[in-house]
C-alpha positions as CSV (number, residue, x, y, z in Angstrom):
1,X,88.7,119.7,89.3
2,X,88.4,122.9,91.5
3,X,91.1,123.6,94.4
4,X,88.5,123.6,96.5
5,X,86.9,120.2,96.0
6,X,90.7,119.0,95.8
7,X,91.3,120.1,99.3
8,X,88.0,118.2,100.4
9,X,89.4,115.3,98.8
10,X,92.0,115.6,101.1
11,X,90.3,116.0,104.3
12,X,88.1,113.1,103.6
13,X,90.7,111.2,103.0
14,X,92.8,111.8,105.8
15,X,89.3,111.1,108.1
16,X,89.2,107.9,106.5
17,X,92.2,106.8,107.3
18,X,92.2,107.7,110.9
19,X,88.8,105.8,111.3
20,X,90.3,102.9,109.7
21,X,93.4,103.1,111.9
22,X,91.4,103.6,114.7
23,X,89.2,101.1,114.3
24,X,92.1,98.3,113.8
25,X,93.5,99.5,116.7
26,X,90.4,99.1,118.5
27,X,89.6,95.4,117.5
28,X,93.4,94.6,118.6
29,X,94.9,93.6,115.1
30,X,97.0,91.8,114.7
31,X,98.7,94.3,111.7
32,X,100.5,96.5,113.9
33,X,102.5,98.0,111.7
34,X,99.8,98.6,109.5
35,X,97.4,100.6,112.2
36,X,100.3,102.4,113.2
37,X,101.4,103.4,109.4
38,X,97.4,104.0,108.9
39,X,97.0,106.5,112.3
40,X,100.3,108.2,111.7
41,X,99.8,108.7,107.5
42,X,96.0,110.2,108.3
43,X,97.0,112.8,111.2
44,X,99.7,114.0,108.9
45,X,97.1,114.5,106.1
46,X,95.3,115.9,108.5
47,X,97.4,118.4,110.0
48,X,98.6,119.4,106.5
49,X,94.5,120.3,105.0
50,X,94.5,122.0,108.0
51,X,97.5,124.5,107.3
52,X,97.0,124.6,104.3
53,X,93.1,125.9,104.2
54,X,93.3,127.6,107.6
55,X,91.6,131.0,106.4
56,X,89.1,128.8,104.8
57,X,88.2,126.9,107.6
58,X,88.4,130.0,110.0
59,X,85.9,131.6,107.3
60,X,83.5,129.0,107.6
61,X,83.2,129.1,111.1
62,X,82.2,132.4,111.6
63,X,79.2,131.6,110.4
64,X,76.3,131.1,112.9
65,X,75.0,127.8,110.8
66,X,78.5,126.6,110.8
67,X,79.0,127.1,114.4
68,X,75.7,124.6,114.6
69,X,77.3,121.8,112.5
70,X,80.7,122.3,114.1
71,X,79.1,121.9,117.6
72,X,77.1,118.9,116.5
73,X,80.4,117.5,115.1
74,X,82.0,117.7,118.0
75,X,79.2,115.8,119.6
76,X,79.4,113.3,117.3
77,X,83.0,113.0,117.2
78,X,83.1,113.1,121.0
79,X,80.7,109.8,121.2
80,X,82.7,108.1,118.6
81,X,85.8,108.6,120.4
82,X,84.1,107.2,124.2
83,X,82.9,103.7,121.9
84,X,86.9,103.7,120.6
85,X,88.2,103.6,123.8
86,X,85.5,101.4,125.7
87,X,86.0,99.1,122.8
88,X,89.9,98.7,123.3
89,X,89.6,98.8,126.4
90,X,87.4,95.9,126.9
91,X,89.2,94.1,123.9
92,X,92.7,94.0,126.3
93,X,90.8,93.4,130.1
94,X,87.9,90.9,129.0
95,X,85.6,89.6,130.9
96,X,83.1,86.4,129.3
97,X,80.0,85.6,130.8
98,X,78.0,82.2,129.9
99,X,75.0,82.0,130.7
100,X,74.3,78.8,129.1
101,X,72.4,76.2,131.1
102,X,75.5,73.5,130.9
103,X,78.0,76.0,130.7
104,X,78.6,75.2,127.1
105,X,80.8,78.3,126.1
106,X,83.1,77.9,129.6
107,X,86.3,75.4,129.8
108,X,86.0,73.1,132.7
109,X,88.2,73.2,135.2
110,X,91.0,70.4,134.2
111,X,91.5,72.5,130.6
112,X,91.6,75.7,132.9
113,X,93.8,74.0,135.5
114,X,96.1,72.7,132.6
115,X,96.2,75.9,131.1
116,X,97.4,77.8,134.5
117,X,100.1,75.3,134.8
118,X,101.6,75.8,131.0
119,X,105.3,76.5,131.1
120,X,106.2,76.3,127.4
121,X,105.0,77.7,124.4
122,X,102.4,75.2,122.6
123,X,101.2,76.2,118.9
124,X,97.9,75.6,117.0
125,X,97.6,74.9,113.6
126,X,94.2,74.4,112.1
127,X,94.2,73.2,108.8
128,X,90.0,74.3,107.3
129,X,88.9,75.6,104.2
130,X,87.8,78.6,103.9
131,X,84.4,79.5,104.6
132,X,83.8,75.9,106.4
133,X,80.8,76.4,108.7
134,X,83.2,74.0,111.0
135,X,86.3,76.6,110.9
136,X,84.1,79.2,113.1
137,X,83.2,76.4,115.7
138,X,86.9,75.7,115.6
139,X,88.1,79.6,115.8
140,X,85.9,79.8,118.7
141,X,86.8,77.0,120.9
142,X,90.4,77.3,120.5
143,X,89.8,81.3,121.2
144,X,88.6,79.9,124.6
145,X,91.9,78.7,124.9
146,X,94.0,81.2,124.2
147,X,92.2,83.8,125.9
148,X,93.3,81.7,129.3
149,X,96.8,81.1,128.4
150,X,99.2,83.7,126.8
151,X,101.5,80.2,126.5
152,X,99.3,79.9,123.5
153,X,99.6,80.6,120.0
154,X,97.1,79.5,116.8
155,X,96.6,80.6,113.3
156,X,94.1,79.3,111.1
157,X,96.0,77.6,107.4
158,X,93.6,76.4,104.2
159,X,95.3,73.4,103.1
160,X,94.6,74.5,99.2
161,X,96.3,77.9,99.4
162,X,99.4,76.6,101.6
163,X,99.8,73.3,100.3
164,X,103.8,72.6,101.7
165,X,102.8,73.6,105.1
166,X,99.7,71.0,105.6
167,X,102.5,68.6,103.9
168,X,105.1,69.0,106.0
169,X,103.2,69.0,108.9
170,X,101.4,65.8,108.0
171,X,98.4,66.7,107.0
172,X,96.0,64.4,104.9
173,X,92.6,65.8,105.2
174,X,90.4,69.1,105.7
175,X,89.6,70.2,109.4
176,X,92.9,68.7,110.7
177,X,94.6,70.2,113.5
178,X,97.9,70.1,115.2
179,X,99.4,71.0,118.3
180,X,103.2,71.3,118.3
181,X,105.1,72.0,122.1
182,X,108.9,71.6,121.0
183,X,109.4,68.3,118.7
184,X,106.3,67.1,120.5
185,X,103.3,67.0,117.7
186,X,99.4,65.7,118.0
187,X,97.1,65.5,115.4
188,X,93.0,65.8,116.1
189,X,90.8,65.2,113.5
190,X,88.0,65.8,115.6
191,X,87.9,68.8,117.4
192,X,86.2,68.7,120.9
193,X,86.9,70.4,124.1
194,X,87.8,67.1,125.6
195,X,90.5,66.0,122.7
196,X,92.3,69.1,122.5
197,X,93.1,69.7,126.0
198,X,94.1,65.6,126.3
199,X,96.5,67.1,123.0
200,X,97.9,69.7,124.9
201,X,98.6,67.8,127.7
202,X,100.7,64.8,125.8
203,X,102.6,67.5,123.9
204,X,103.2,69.0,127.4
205,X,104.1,66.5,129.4
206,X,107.6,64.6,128.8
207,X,107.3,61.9,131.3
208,X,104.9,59.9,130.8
209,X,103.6,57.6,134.1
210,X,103.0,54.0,133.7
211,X,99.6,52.2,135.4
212,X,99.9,48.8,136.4
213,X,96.7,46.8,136.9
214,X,96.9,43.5,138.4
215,X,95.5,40.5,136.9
216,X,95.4,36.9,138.1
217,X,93.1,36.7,141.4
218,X,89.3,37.6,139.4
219,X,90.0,41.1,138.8
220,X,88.3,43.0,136.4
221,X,89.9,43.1,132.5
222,X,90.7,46.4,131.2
223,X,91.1,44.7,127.7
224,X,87.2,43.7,128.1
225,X,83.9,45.2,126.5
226,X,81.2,43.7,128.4
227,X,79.4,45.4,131.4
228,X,81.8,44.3,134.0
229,X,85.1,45.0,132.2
230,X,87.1,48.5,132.4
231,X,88.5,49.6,128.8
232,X,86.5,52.4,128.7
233,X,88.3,53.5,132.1
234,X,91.5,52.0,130.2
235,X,91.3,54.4,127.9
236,X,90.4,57.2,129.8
237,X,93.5,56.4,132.2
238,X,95.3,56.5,128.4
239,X,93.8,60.0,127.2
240,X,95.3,61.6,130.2
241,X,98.7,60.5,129.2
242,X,99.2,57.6,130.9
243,X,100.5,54.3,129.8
244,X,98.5,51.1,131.2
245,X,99.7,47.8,131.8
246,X,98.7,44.3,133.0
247,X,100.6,42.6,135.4
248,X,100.4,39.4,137.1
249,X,102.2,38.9,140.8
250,X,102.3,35.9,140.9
251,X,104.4,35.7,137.8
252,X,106.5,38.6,138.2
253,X,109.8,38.8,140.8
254,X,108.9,42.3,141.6
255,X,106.5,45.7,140.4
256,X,108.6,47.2,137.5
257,X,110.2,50.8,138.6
258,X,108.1,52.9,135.9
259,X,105.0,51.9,137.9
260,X,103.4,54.8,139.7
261,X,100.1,53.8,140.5
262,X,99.2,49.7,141.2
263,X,95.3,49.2,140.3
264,X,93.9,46.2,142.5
265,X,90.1,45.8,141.3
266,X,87.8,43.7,142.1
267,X,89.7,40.4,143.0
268,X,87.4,37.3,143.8
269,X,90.2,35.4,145.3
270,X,93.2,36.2,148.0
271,X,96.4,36.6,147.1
272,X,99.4,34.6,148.3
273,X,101.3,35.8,150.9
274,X,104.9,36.2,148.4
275,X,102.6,38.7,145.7
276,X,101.7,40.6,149.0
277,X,104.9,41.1,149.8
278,X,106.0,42.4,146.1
279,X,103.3,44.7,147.1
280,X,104.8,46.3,150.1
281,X,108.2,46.7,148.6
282,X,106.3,48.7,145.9
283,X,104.5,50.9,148.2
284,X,108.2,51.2,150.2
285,X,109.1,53.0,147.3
286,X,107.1,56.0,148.4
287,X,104.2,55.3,145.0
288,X,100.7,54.6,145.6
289,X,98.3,51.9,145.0
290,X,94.3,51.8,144.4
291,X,92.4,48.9,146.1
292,X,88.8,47.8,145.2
293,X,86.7,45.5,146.8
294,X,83.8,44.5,146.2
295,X,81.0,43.4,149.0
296,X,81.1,39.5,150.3
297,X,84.4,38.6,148.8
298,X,86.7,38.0,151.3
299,X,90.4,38.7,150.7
300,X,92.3,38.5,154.6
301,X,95.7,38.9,153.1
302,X,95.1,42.2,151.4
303,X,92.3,43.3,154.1
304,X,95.3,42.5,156.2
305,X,97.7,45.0,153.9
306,X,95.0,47.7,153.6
307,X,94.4,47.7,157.9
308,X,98.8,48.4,158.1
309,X,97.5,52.1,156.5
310,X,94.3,51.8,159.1
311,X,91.6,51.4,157.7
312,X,89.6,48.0,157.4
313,X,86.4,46.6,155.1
314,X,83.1,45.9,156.6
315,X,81.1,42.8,156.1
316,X,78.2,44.5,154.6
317,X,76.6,46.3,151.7
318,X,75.4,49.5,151.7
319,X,71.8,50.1,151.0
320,X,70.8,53.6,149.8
321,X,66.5,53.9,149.0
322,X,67.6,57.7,147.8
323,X,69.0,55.9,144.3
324,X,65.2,54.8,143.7
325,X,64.8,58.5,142.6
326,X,67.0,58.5,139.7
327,X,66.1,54.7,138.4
328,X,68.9,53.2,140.6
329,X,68.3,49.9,142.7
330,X,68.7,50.5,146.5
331,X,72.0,49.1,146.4
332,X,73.4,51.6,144.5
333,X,74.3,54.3,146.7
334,X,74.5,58.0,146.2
335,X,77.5,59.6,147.5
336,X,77.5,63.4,147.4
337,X,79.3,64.0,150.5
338,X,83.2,64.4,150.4
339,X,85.7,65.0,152.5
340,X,88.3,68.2,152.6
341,X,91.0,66.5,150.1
342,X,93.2,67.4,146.9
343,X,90.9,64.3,145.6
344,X,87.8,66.4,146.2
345,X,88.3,69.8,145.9
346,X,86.2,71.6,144.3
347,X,84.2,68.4,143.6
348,X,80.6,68.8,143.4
349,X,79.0,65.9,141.4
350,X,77.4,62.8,142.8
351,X,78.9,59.3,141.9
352,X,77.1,56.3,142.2
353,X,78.8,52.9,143.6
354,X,76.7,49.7,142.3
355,X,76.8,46.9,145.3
356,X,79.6,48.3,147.9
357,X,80.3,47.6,151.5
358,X,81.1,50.5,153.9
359,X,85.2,51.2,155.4
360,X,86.3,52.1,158.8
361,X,88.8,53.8,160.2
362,X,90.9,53.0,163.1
363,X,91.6,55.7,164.8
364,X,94.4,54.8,166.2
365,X,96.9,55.7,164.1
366,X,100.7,54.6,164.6
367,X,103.6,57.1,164.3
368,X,103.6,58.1,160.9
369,X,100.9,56.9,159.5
370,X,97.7,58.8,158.6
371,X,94.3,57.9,157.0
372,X,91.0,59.9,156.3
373,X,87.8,59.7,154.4
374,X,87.1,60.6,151.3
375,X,83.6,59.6,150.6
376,X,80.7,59.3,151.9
377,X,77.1,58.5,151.5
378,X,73.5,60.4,152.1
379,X,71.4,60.4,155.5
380,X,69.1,58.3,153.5
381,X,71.9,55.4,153.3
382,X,73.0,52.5,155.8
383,X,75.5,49.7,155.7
384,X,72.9,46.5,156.3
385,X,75.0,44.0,157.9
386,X,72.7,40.7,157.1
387,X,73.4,40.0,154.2
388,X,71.1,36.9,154.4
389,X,67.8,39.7,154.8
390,X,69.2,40.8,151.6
391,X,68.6,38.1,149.4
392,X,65.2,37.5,150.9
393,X,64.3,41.2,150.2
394,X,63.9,42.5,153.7
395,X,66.3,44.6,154.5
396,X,65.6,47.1,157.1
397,X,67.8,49.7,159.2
398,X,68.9,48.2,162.9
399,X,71.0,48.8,165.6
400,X,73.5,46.2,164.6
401,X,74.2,48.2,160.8
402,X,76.7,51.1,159.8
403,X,74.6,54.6,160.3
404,X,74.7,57.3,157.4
405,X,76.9,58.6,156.7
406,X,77.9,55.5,155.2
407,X,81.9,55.9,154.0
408,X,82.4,54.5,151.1
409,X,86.0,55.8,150.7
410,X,89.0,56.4,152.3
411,X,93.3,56.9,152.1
412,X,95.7,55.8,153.8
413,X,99.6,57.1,153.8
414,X,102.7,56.2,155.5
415,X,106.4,57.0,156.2
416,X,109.0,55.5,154.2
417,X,112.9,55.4,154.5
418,X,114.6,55.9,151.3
419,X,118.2,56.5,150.4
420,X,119.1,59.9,150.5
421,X,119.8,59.7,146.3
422,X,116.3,59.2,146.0
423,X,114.9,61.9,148.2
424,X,113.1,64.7,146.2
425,X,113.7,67.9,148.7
426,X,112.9,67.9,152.3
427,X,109.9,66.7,153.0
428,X,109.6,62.9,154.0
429,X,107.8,60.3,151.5
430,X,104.7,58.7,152.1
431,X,103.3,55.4,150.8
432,X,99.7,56.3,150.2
433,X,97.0,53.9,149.1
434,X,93.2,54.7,148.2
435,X,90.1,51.9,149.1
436,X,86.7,52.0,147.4
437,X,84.4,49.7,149.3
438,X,83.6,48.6,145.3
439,X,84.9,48.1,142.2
440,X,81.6,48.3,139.3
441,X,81.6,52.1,139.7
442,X,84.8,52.3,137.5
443,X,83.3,49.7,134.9
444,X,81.9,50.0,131.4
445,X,78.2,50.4,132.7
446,X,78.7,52.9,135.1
447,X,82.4,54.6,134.1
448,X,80.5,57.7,132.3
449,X,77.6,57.9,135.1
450,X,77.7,61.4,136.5
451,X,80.9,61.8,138.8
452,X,82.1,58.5,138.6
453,X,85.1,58.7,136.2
454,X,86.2,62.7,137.3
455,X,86.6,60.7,141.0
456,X,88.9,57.7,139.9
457,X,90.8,59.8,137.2
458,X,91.7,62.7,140.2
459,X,92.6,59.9,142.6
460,X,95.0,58.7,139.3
461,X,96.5,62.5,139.5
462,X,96.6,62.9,142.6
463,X,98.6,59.4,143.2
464,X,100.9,60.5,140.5
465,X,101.8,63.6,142.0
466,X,100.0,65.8,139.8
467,X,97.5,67.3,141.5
468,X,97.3,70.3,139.6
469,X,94.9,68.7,136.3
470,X,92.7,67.6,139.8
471,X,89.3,68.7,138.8
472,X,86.1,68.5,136.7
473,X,87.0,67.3,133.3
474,X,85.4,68.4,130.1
475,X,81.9,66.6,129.4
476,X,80.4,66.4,125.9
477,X,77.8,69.6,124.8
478,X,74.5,68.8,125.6
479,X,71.7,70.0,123.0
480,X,69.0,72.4,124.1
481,X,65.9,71.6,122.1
482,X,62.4,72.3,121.9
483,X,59.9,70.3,120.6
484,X,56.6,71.2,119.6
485,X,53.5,69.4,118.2
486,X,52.0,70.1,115.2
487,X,49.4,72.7,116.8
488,X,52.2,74.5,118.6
489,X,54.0,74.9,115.4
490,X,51.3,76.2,113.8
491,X,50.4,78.9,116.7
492,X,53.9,80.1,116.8
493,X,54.2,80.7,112.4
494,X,50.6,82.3,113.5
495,X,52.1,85.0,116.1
496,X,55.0,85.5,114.3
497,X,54.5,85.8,110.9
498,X,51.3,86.5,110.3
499,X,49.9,88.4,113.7
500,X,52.7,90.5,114.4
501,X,53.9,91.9,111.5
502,X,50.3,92.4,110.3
503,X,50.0,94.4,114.1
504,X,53.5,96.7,112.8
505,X,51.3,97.5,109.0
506,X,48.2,98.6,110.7
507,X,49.4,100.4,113.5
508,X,51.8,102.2,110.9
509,X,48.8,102.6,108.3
510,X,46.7,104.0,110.8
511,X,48.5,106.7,112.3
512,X,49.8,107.8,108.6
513,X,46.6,108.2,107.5
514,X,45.8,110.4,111.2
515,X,48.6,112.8,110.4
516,X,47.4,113.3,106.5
517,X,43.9,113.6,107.8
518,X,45.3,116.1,110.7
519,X,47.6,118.2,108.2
């Protein structure tokens, strides 16, 4: 082998090994060391076939046909270099676009919320085989992650080449993964936007805040799977790392001390003055309550609680002809009207309310005690105070009904003393207590219905003094398909591939055949 093909060895491979330094660089590996050995190995091979074959290379380009290849070189070297740096500079300042009709490649606001709010270091360790079509779905959800928390750390670990690791950390089956914060560990077997960021938030959180729902006056049963009954809001309540529990008043001396949120829903009979009472020393602790009640069920004890925080039931129910357009009855009104409130912000989904009366607010509040709206309903929507017109189908908007907007929601706080061991920094505590004019939104039937549970789980946060995972929580991926009949299938294999590529050939053919004719 000649000196001279030796020295272009050389050359070539000190090019190589600058664009393959260059081009880790770019992609922001991981393998720093690597690029770095890589960049700094290649310019010194470099720098050395250029001292050493300097009167070569000045010979060469003296010549005219050289000075073209140099120039177009340097043109060529000169774009390469611009697409390096765009590259890593868009690989460190990001920017993602979806354009998706459901926003399927964007987190929702609770995972992006929770992810602003991460204070320790959580790790991800999914367990796929290699080459799984599910590890890429995987590597690109958690990747959404990641790129919105620096808190965040994953690697990707194939159970058959690091067997210790997937048995040490549990593991018992493919496309496993865990999330560890400290001691604090999760497993998810299946992977969805919705389970990982419930994950992240039990590893995250160390207290974990008790619901108490009362039972014992008709209420509805959060153990119960028919239409009426609440476990799937029982387990929603559960996924964002709550613990719920039944309690009856009647039975109980007092509300335990872990409870910081009482659940009152849908009670068909009053309660007795003493469990009233059990209620107020709760609320004097400065924790909140959640009172639900339905339309034509009177309860004057608790109406008689809820008016202390101002703000009373009407005898009515709300009529709403708007909810014929999506297949509702006209007692299920629409709201998509809410109030300025941590509750609400940012919230711009309709619920729907199944049978509810209206609320009212006494203006006149009391030293210390506040109350405001939360919900309300369409223009289209009035509280129809005969209820006897109801049953006999004629109900019709009058002077005597509640006009639109029809609230159908509303909070009340007050003022408590508490001993100064229990204050938590200056500002003074507030009983607070939210009323829904009904109860069936927050059921099994209509739980998953549009808004519906993102409303009752924000009031949940919100009365447990977490208002930052307030917002629109992740919703399952909706599939964009096409369907086409038989004649539409046909006409599209037709256009294209048959009619266009057959357009490419002839077009092609003919103007060869031109040019051989012409020359």
């Amino acid at each position: 082998m000649s000196r001279n093909m030796i020295a272009a060895l050389i050359g070539i491979l000190s090019l190589i090994l600058l664009v393959v330094g260059a081009t880790l660089y770019a992609v922001n590996s991981p393998y720093r060391s690597l690029t770095n050995g890589l960049l700094v190995l290649g310019a010194a091979i470099f720098i050395a076939f250029v001292v050493l074959n300097f009167k070569a290379i000045t010979d060469f380009s003296k010549k005219r046909s050289s000075r073209y290849g140099v120039n177009m070189l340097a043109v060529i070297l000169l774009f390469t270099c611009i697409l390096v740096i765009v590259q890593a500079v868009s690989s460190r300042h990001s920017h993602r676009f979806d354009l998706t009709r459901n926003k399927r490649f964007s987190l929702a606001g609770q995972t992006a919320n929770l992810l602003k709010s991460l204070d320790k270091d959580i790790e991800i360790f999914a367990f796929y085989k290699r080459g799984a079509t599910e590890r890429n779905r995987a590597q690109d959800l958690i990747g959404q992650y990641t790129h919105q928390s620096d808190r965040l750390r994953y690697q990707f670990i194939d159970p058959d080449q690091k067997p210790q690791v997937a048995k040490d950390m549990g593991i018992t089956s493919y496309s496993t993964v865990a999330i560890v914060c400290g001691d604090r560990k999760e497993l998810l077997t299946t992977l969805t936007e919705e389970s990982l960021t419930n994950a992240i938030l039990r590893v995250f959180r160390e207290e974990v805040k008790a619901v108490y729902i009362v039972q014992g006056h008709g209420e509805k049963d959060p153990e119960s799977g028919e239409i009426d009954g609440y476990s799937i809001m029982k387990k929603a309540i559960e996924a964002e790392n709550y613990t719920v529990s039944v309690i009856s008043l009647f039975e109980e001396e007092s509300i335990p001390d872990d409870c910081y949120i009482l659940l009152i829903a849908g009670p068909t009979k009053d309660y007795f003055e003493s469990e009233i009472e059990k209620i107020k020393d709760y609320l004097a602790r400065g924790r909140g309550a959640i009172f639900m009640v339905d339309p034509k069920v009177e309860v004057p004890n608790l109406q008689k609680l809820i008016a202390e925080y101002q703000i009373e039931l009407d005898d009515n129910i709300i009529i709403d002809p708007f909810s014929r357009i999506f297949g509702g009855d006209y007692t299920v009104p629409v709201v998509s009207q809410y109030e300025s409130h941590p509750i609400t912000k940012n919230f711009n989904v309709a619920t729907f309310f199944p049978l509810a009366r209206s609320l009212r607010i006494n203006e006149d509040f009391p030293t210390g005690t506040a109350a405001q709206y939360l919900a309300k309903t369409g223009k289209s929507a009035w509280g129809e105070m005969d209820l006897d017109g109801i049953k006999l189908g004629r109900a019709a908007l009058d002077a005597q009904d509640v006009q639109a907007p029809v609230p159908i929601a509303a909070i009340g706080s007050r003022e408590v003393d508490l001993p100064d061991s229990l204050l938590a920094g200056d500002k003074k505590p507030r009983s607070k207590i939210i009323v829904f004019g009904d109860s069936d939104f927050a059921g099994n039937s209509s739980f998953r219905i549009s808004g519906n549970s993102d409303f009752l789980l924000n009031t949940i946060s919100f009365l447990a003094e977490e208002e930052d995972l307030i917002s629109i929580r992740p919703k399952e991926a909706l599939g964009d398909r096409i369907f086409l009949t038989a004649s539409q299938g046909r006409l599209v294999f037709l256009l294209c591939v048959v009619l266009l590529p057959l357009a490419v050939i002839s077009i092609g053919t003919t103007i060869f055949v031109k040019r051989r004719r012409s020359g």
